[in-house]
Structures are given as C-alpha cells and as structure tokens.
C-alpha positions as a printed NumPy array, in Angstrom:
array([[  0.   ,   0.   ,   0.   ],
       [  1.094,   3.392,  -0.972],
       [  2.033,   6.215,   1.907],
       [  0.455,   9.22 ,   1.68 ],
       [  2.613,  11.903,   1.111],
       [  2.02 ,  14.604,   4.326],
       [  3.278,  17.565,   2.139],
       [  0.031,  16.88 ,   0.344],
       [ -3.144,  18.901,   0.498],
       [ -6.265,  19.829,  -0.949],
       [ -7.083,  23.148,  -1.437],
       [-10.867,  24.408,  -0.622],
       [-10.171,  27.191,  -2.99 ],
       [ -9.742,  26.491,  -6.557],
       [ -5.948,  28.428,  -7.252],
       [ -4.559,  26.115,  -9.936],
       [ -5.275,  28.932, -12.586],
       [ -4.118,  31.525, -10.879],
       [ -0.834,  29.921, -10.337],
       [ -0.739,  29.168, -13.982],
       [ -1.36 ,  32.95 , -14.602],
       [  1.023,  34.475, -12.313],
       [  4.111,  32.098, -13.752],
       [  2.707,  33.537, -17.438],
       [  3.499,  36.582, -16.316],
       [  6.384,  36.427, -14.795],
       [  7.593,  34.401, -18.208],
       [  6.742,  36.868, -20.313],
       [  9.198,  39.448, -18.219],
       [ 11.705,  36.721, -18.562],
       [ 12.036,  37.234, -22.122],
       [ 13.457,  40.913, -21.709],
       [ 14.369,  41.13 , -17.77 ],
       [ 16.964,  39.641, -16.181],
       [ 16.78 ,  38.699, -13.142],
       [ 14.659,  40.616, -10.46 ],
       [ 13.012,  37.409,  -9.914],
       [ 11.765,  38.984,  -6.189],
       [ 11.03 ,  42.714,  -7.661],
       [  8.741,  40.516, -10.139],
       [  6.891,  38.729,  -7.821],
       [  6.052,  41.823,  -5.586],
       [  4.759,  43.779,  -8.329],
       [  2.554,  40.63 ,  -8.808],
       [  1.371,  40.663,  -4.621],
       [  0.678,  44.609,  -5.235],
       [ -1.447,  43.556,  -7.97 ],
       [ -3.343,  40.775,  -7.003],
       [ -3.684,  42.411,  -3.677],
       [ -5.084,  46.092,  -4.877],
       [ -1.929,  47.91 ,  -3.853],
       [  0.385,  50.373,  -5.092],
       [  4.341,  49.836,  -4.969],
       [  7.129,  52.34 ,  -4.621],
       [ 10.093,  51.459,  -6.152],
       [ 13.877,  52.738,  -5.482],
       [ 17.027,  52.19 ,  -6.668],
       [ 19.669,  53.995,  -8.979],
       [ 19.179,  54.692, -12.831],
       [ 20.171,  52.39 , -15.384],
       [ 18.905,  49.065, -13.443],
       [ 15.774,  48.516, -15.498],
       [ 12.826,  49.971, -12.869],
       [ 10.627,  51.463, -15.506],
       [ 11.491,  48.966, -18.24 ],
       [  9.968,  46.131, -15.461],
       [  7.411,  48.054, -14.696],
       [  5.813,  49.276, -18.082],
       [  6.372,  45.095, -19.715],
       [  4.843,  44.021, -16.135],
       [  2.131,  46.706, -17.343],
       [  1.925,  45.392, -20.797],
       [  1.541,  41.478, -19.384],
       [ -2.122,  42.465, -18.02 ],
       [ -4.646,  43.199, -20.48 ],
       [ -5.652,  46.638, -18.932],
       [ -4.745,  50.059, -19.606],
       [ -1.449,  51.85 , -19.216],
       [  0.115,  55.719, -19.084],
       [  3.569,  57.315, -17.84 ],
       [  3.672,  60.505, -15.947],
       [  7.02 ,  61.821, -15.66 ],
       [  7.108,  63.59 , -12.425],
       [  8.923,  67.428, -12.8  ],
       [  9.427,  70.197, -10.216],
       [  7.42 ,  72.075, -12.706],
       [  4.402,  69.622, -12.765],
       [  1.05 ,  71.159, -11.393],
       [ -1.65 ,  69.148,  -9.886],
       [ -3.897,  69.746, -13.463],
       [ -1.058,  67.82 , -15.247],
       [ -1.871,  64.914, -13.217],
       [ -5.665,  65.012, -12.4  ],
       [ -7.009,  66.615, -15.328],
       [ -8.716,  70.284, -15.751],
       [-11.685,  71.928, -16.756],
       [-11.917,  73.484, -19.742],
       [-14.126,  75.93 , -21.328],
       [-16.772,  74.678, -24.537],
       [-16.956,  77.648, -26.746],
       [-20.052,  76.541, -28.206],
       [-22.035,  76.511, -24.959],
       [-20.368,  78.336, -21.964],
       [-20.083,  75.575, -20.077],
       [-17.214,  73.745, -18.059],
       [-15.86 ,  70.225, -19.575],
       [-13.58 ,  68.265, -17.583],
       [-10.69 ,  66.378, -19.453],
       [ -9.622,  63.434, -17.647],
       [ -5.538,  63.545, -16.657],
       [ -3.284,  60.907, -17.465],
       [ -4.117,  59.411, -13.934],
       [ -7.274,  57.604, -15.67 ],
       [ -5.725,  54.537, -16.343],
       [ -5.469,  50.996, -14.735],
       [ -1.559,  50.633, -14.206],
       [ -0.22 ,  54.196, -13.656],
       [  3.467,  54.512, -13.858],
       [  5.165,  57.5  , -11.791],
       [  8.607,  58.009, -13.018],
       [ 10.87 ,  60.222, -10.058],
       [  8.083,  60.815,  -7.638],
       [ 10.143,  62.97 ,  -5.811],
       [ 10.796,  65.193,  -7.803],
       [  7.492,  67.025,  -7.872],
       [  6.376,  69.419,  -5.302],
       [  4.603,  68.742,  -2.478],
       [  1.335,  70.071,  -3.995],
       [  1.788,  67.995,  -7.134],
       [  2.286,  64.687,  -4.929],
       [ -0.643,  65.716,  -2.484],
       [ -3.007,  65.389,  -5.15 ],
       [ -2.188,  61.67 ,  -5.276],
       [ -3.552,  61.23 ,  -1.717],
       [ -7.646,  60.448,  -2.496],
       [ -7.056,  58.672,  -5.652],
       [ -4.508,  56.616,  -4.232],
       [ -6.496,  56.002,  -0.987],
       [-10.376,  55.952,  -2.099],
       [ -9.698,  55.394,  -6.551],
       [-11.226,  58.872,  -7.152],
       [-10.577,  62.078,  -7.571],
       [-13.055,  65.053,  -7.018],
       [-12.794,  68.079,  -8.905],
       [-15.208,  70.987,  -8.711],
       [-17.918,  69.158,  -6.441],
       [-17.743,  66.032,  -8.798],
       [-16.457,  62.506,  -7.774],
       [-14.54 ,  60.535, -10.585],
       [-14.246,  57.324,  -9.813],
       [-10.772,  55.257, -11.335],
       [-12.064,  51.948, -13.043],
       [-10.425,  48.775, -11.81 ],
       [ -7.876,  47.662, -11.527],
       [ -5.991,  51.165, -10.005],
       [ -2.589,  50.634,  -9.559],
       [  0.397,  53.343,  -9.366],
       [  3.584,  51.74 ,  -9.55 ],
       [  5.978,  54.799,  -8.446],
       [ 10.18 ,  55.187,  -9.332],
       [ 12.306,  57.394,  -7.255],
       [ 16.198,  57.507,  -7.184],
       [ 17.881,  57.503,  -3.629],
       [ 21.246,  59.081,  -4.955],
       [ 20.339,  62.091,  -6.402],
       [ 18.788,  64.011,  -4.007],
       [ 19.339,  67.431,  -5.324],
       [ 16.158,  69.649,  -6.139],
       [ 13.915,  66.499,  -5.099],
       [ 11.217,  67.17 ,  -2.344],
       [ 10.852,  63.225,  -0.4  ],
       [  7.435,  62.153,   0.28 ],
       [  5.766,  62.521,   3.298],
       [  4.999,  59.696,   5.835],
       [  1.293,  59.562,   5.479],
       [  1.57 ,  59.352,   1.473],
       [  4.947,  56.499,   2.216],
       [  1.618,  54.53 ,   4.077],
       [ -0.471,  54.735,   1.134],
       [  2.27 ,  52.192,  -0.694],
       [  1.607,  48.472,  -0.158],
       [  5.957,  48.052,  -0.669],
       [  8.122,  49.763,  -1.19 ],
       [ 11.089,  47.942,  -3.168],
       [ 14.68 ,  48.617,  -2.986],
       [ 16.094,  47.622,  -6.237],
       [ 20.339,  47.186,  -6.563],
       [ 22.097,  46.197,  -9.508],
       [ 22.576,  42.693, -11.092],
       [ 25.327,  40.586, -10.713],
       [ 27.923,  38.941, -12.726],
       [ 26.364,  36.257, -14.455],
       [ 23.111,  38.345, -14.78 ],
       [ 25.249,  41.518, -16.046],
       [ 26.586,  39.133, -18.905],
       [ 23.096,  37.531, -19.778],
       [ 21.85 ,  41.453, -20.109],
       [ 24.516,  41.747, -22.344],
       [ 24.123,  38.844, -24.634],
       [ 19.913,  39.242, -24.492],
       [ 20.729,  42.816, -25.719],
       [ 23.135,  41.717, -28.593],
       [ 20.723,  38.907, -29.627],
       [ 17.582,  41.521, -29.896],
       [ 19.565,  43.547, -32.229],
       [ 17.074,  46.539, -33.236],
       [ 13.64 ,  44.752, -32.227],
       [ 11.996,  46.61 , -29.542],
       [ 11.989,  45.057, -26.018],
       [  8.113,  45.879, -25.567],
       [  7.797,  43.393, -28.786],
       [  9.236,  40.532, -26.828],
       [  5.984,  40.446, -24.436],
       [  2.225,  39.959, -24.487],
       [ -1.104,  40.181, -22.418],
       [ -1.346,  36.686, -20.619],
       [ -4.388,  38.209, -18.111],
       [ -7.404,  39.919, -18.394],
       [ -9.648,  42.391, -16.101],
       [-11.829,  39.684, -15.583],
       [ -9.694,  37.46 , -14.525],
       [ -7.673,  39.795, -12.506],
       [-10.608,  40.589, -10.016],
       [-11.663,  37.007,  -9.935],
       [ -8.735,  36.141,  -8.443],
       [ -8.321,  39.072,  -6.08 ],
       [-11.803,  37.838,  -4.648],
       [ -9.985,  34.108,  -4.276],
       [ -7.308,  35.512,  -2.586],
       [ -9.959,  37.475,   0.194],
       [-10.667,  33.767,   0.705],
       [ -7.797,  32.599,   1.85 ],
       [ -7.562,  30.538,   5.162],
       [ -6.165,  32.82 ,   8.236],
       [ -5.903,  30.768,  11.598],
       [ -5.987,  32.896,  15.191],
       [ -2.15 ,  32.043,  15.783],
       [ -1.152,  33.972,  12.297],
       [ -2.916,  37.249,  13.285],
       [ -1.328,  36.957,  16.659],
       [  2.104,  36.662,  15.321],
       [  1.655,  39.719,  12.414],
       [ -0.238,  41.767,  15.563],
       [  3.486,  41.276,  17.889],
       [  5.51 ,  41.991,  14.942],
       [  3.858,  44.916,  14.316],
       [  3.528,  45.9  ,  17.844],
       [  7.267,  45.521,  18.622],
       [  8.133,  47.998,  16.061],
       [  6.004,  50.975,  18.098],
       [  8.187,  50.417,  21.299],
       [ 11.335,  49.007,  19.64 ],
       [ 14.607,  51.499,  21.404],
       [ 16.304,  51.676,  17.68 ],
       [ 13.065,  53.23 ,  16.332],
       [ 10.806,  56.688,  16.749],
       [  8.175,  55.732,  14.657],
       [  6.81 ,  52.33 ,  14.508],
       [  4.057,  50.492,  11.928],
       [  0.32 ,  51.504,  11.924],
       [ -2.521,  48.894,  12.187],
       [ -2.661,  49.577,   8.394],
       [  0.689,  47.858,   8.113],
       [ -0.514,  44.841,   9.929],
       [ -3.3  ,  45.085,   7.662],
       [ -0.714,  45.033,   4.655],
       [  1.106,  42.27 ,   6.084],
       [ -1.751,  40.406,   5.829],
       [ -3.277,  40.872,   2.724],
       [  0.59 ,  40.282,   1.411],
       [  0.639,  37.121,   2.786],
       [ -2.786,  35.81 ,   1.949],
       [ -1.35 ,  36.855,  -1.988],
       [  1.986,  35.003,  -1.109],
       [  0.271,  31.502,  -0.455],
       [ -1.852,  31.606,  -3.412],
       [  0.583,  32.257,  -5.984],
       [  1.839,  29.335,  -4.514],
       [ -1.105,  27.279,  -4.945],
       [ -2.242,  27.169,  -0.871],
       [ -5.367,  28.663,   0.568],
       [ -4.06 ,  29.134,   3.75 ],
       [ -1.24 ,  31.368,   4.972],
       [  2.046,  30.18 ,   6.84 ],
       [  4.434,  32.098,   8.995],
       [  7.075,  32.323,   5.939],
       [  4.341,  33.316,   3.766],
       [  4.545,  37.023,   6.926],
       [  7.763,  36.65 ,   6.931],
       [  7.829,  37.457,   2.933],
       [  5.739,  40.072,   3.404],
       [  7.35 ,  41.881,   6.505],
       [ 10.347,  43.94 ,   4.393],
       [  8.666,  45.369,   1.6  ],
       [  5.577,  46.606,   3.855],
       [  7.561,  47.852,   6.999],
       [ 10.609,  49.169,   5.624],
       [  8.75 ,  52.872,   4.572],
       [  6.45 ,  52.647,   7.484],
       [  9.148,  52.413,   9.871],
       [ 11.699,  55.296,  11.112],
       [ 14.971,  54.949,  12.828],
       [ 16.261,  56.821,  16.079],
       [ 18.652,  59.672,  15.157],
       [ 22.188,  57.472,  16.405],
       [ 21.071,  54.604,  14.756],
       [ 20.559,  56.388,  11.531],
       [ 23.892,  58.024,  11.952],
       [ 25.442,  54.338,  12.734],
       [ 24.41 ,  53.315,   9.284],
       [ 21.531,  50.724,  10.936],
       [ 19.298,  49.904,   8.292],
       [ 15.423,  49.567,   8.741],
       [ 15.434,  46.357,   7.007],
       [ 17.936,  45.577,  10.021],
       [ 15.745,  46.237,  12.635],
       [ 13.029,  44.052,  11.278],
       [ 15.154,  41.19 ,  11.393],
       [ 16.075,  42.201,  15.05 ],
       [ 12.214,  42.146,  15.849],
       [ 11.387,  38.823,  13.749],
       [ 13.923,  37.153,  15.254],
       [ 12.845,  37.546,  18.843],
       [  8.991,  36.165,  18.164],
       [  8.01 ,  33.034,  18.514],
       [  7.217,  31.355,  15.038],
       [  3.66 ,  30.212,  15.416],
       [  3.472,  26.152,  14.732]])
C-alpha cells in the first residue's frame, strides 16, 4: 500500500489557474528582464492584492522597463507621468476646460485615468503635485469641482524614485509612504546576470523590447482572483504573530516611529497573496515573513544614532522577527 505523502493537500479554494497565470506573467518578463526574480513577484502581490508599490534604486537598473512590460503582461490600460518640479496638480488630475459653443465647463480626464499608472521620479514634484495623489490613491477617485470621478479597476500606481540624487527632489511625506503596499529597494545585477543582459541585448539587435511580451491576463480574470485571494484561510495564531511583529516595532529602542494597524493590515493581505501564488489557501508564517520587508521598511523610522550608525530599517526588522516566537 502506498504512503500518503504529508506535504500533500487539498485546497478548498480552486488556485490552480491563478498559479498558472502568475508564472505567465512572470515568463513573459523573462524574455526581456533579467533577473529581479523577487522585484517581479512583488509587483505581482501589489497587484493581485489592490496595492500600489514604490520602487527605489539607482538609474540604469531597469525599474521602468519592469514596470511598463509588467504593465503590458495584463490586459488593462497603461500611461507614464514623468514627475517634474514644474508639474502642477492639473497635469496629473485633469482640468476643466471651457466649450466655446455653450459656456459651459468640460472636464478632461488627466493621465491618472488609467489601470496601471506609472510615476517616473516621484520625488521630484512638489509637495502640492504629490498631495493630489492622496484620495485617488487612498479611495480610486478624484473630485474636482464638487464632482467625484471614480478610477475603473484595476488602479494601480507603480511609483520610481532615485535615492542618490537628491538634489532639487522634495521626499514624500509619511502619510503618502503609508499609502504604498511596498516599497522595493532595487540594486544592480550581478555577474552572471550583467553578462546575460549583455548577450539578451546583442541577440535583440534593433527589435523593440516591448515586442518581446504579451497580455497573458485579463480584467476579468484579474478581479476574480483578487476575490480568491480574500478567501484565503487565516488561523488565530497567524494574526497573533503579524499583531506582535507589528507591535514591537512601536516600542522598539532603535526606532521613533513604529508600523500603523494599516501595516498589519498590509502584512496580511501580502501574505494571503503570497500563499496563493503558490497554490495554498491558507497562509504560513514564511508566507509574513515574505511580506514583513517590503511593507515595513517605509512605514518604519529609525532613532537619530542609529541612523547616523548606518543601521538599516530592514535591520531592525530582522532584530524584531527574530525575537517572536514562530507560530506552529
């Protein structure tokens, strides 16, 4: 007689096609990206999981590129706003404009009326210009003159800013940092990924890297799987353990400003979006511990010496995951 294998399981929620759909997608990056097999993935969670990612990390290492074919892999629509310290509010939002014919106001949508909104150098707008991502980002509307617009779903800004260049850049406040599922620190490749990049690039000769890759999901299928993922199993003793972490990081000694219950709540809907692009409709305690970087490490803001002793937040989160008790 045969032994059952223990590993073995049988999910309650049907996830085999969204599985299948999220390893499309990351194939069809595959054909132009190299490597970023992690910075992939997240922009997948913040999808599936109605989020919006911020991404950093020095020119040159493919941010946008990822982003706008990660874009072009769901079947949805698409626009680029390059952020400027000239750009006004109207250049984002839209304006009303006068009809000759009849007097009267028409408003013309902005380029933020999209699905997947790409912010190139968020930080280099002013203040004004980034506050007037605050509602739609939040609530999916905007509200101009008395009127609510509401964004058609999916909404999703996927954001780029550059941590080296600091010069003439205004950083983003910490409530608008909160409104970001992840942020994602990006560095550069390594050897043997430098020297695929190289060949890939030499092989594509003049054809377009936006050629290489197609749609491989739908709208449709998009939000059927977000409402799978709402579905997924939670038990009591994987709450507790995201509520401590969380916790910890309000009276930690190396920090002065600790996570808000909606980074638990982040944590969580990360991790219920971890499990089933793995195929499980329940969530483990690696499936948190995934999630815990890329949610806390905006959220999160170290004491003045540690800062100054070159402490990292990403750091301190290992300090305060390693001193909970893994749930079992």
């Amino acid at each position: 007689m045969q032994e059952e294998n223990p590993l073995e399981f049988n999910n309650r929620i049907p996830l085999e096609e969204l599985k299948t759909s999220v390893e499309a997608i990351k194939g069809e990056l595959a054909k132009v990206i190299i490597g970023q097999q992690d910075f992939i993935k997240l922009l997948i969670v913040g999808l599936l999981t109605d989020g919006h990612v911020l991404i950093e990390g020095v020119p040159g290492i493919a941010k946008t590129m990822t982003s706008k074919l990660f874009a072009k892999s769901i079947h949805t629509g698409f626009s680029r706003i390059q952020f400027t310290p000239d750009l006004m509010p109207s250049d984002v939002l839209g304006t009303s404009v006068l009809k000759i014919d009849n007097s009267d106001f028409e408003f013309k949508k902005g380029p933020i009326f999209s699905n997947i909104v790409l912010i190139d150098e968020i930080n280099r707008a002013p203040a004004k210009t980034q506050a007037a991502l605050f509602e739609v980002m939040e609530e999916k509307q905007i509200t101009m003159d008395g009127v609510e617009y509401k964004m058609p779903p999916p909404f999703m800004v996927i954001a780029t800013q550059n941590p080296i260049d600091q010069e003439g850049t205004y950083a983003l406040p910490e409530a608008q940092l909160d409104r970001f599922l992840f942020k994602l620190k990006i560095d550069y490749p390594n050897l043997e990924e430098e020297v695929k990049i190289l060949k890939s690039h030499h092989l594509r000769k003049s054809k377009s890297s936006m050629d290489e890759v197609k749609a491989v999901m739908d709208i449709e299928t998009l939000l059927k799987f977000r409402d799978q993922i709402h579905d997924i199993v939670v038990e009591d003793k994987i709450f507790d353990y995201v509520a401590e972490i969380v916790l910890q990081t309000r009276s930690h000694p190396h920090l002065i400003l600790g996570g808000s219950p909606r980074a638990s709540l982040s944590i969580l809907k990360a991790a219920k979006a971890f499990a089933a692009i793995q195929g499980r409709d329940f969530v483990t305690p690696e499936d948190v511990k995934s999630s815990l970087k890329p949610v806390l490490n905006h959220r999160i803001m170290l004491s003045p010496e540690k800062e100054m002793e070159g402490t990292t937040p990403e750091q301190v989160i290992d300090l305060i995951q390693n001193t909970i008790e893994i749930p079992r």
